[in-house]
N, C-alpha and C positions, 0 to 999 in steps of 0.2 A: 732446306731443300732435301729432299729424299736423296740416297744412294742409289735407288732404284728408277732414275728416270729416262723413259726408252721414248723413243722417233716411231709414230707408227705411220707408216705411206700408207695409203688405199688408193692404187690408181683403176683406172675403168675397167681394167678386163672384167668378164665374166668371174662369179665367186667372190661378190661380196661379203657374203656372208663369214667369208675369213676372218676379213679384217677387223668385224665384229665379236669373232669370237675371241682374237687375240686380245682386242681390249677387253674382254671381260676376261679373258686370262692373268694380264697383267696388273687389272686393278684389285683380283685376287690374290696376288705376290704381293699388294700394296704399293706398286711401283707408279712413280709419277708418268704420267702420258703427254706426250707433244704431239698431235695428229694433223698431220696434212693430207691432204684430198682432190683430188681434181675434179672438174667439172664431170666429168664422165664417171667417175666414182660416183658422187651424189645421186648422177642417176639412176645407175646401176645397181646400188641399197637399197634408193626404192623401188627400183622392179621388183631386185629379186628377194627383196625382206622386209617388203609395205611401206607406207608412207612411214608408221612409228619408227622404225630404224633409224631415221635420222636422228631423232632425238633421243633416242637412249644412248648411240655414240657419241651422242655430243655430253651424253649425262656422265659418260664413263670417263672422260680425260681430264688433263685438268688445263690443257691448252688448246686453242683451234688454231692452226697458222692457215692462211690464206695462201694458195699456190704459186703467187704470185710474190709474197713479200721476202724477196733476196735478202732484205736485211731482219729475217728474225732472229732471236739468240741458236736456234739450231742450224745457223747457215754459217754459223761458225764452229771451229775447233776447239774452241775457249768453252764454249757451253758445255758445260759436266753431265756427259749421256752415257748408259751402261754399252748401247747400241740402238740399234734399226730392226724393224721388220718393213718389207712393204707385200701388204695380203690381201689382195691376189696383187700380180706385178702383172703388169702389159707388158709385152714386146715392145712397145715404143719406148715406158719406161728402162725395161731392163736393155736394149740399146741406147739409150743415152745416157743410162749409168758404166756402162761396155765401156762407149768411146769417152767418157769424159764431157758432156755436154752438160753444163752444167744452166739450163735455162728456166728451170722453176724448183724453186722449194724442195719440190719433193726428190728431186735430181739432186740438188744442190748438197741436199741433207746425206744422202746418199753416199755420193763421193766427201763428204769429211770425214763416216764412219770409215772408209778407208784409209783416205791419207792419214787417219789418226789411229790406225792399224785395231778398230774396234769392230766388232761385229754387226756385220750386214746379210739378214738373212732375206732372200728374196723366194717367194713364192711364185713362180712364174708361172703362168695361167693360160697356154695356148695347146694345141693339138690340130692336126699336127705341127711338127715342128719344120722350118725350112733348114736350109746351109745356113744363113744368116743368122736365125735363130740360135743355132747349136752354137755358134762360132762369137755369138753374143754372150752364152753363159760359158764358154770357154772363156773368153777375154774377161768376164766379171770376177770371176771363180781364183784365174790367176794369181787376180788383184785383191783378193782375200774373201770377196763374197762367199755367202755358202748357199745355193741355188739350188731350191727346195720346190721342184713342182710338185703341188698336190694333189698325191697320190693316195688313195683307200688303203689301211691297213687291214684289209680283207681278213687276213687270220682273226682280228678281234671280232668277226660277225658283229659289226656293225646293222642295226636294226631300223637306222633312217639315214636321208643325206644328213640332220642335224648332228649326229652320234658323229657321222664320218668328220662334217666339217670341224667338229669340237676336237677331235683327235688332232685333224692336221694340226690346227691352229697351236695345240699345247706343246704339238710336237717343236715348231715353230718358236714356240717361245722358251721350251727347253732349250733350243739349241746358243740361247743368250746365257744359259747357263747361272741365272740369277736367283735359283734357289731351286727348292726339292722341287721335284720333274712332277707337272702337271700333267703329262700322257701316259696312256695305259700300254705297260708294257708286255712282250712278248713273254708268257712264264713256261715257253716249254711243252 
């Protein structure tokens, strides 16, 4: 088993195309993949990055967990994971990773990288934002998440949304900290 093995959520918000870039992020690091996906993700990759999307994600990991199965090896602590991303994060998800709701998979997965004080980096994915919202990535944040909406690093004159999305994404996966930094940085 690799050293390098990360939890990647993709739940429905808008900005699939995240979640896509992080696995090709990370199987560039050579890191093993555990991916879970909601119904609303699925969809959501094919809107917004064709029907192929699905299957090059699925070509990219080396696990699919079903949303639904509470008992896969990532729904445990025991399982040897570097960390989590989940890209893009809904506000449903990133509130019932907030309060502790642990009802699928990708929740589930979620709150171990915390209790097992590991990194959980969440892309949260809404605009605007309510009280609720804020007060969601307040309560995540506390709890050690690192709560990363995806944001344009505008200085790099990025030349398409792809450039942008690939930035986020690496950025994202730097912050797992698992090897030389995949995002282009600021040189001044």
């Amino acid at each position: 088993m690799s050293t390098l093995r990360v939890v990647l959520g993709i739940s429905g918000a808008s900005g699939a195309a995240l979640g896509l870039w992080v696995a090709r992020h990370l199987r560039v690091l050579g890191a093993e993949i555990d991916l879970v996906t909601s119904a609303a993700a699925e969809r959501t990759l094919a809107t917004e990055c064709g029907p192929e999307a699905q299957e090059e994600l699925r070509s990219l990991v080396d696990r699919h967990h079903p949303i639904a199965d509470i008992g896969a090896s990532i729904a445990s602590g025991s399982a040897p994971v570097a960390g989590m991303i989940v890209a893009p994060c809904s506000m449903r998800s990133l509130a019932a990773i907030a309060q502790g709701l642990d009802d699928n998979l990708l929740t589930r997965a979620a709150s171990v990288q915390l209790k097992e004080r590991r990194r959980l980096v969440l892309l949260a994915r809404e605009a605007p934002l309510t009280l609720a919202h804020l007060r969601n990535m307040t309560s995540a944040t506390e709890m050690g998440a690192v709560v990363m909406p995806p944001v344009p690093a505008w200085y790099l004159m990025p030349e398409s949304v792809d450039d942008i999305s690939r930035q986020i994404a690496a950025r994202a996966v730097d912050l797992l900290g698992l090897g030389a930094p995949r995002a282009s940085a600021w040189t001044g």
